[in-house]
C-alpha positions in Angstrom: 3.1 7.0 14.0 6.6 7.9 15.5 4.9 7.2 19.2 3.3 4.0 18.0 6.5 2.2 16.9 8.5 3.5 20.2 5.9 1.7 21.7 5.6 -1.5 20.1 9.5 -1.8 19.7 10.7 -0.9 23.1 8.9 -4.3 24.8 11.4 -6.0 23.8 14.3 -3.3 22.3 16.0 -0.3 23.5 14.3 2.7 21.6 15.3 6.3 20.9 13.7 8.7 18.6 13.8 11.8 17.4 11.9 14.8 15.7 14.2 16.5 13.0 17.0 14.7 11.2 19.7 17.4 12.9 18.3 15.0 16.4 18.6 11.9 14.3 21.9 11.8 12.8 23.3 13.1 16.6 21.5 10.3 18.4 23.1 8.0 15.9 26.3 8.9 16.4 26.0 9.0 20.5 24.5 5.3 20.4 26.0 3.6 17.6 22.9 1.5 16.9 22.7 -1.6 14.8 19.2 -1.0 13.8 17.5 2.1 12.0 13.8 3.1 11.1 13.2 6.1 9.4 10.4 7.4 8.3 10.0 9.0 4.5 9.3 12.3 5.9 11.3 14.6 8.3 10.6 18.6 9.0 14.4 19.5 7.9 15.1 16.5 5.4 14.2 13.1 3.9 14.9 9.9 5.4 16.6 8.9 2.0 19.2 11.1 3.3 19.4 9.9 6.2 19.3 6.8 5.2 22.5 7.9 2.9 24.4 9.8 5.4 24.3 7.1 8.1 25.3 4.4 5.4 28.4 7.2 4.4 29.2 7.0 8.3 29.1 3.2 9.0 27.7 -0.1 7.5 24.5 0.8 9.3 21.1 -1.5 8.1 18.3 1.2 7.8 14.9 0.9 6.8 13.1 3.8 5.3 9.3 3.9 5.9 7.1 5.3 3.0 4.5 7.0 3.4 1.0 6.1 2.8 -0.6 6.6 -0.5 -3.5 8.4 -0.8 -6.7 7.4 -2.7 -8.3 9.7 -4.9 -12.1 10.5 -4.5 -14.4 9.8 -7.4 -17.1 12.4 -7.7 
């Protein structure tokens, strides 16, 4: 999903990701951004707390992406 967004967003935007939230919070302090989507879940945390920390840090606007839910089977 990650690779899909980058793709779509960076016609038009500049576009950095990353693949832990130790990367994330480090590429948002190098480039300041004024825009943030995070995705629900990250291998080392939640993007709730990203979403937190970055807000602690700055006025940052961040959008946290749930994830899908999952349909249960009927048998």
């Amino acid at each position: 999903m990650r690779n899909l967004v980058h793709r779509f967003l960076n016609q038009q935007y500049q576009v950095d990701s990353a693949a832990d939230g130790e990367t994330a919070l480090a590429l948002f302090e190098k480039l300041k951004p004024l825009l943030v989507v995070l995705d629900w879940n990250w291998p080392d945390t939640t993007g709730y707390h990203l979403c937190q920390e970055m807000q602690r840090r700055t006025n940052i606007f961040a959008i946290v992406r749930s994830p899908p839910h999952r349909r249960s089977r009927s048998t």
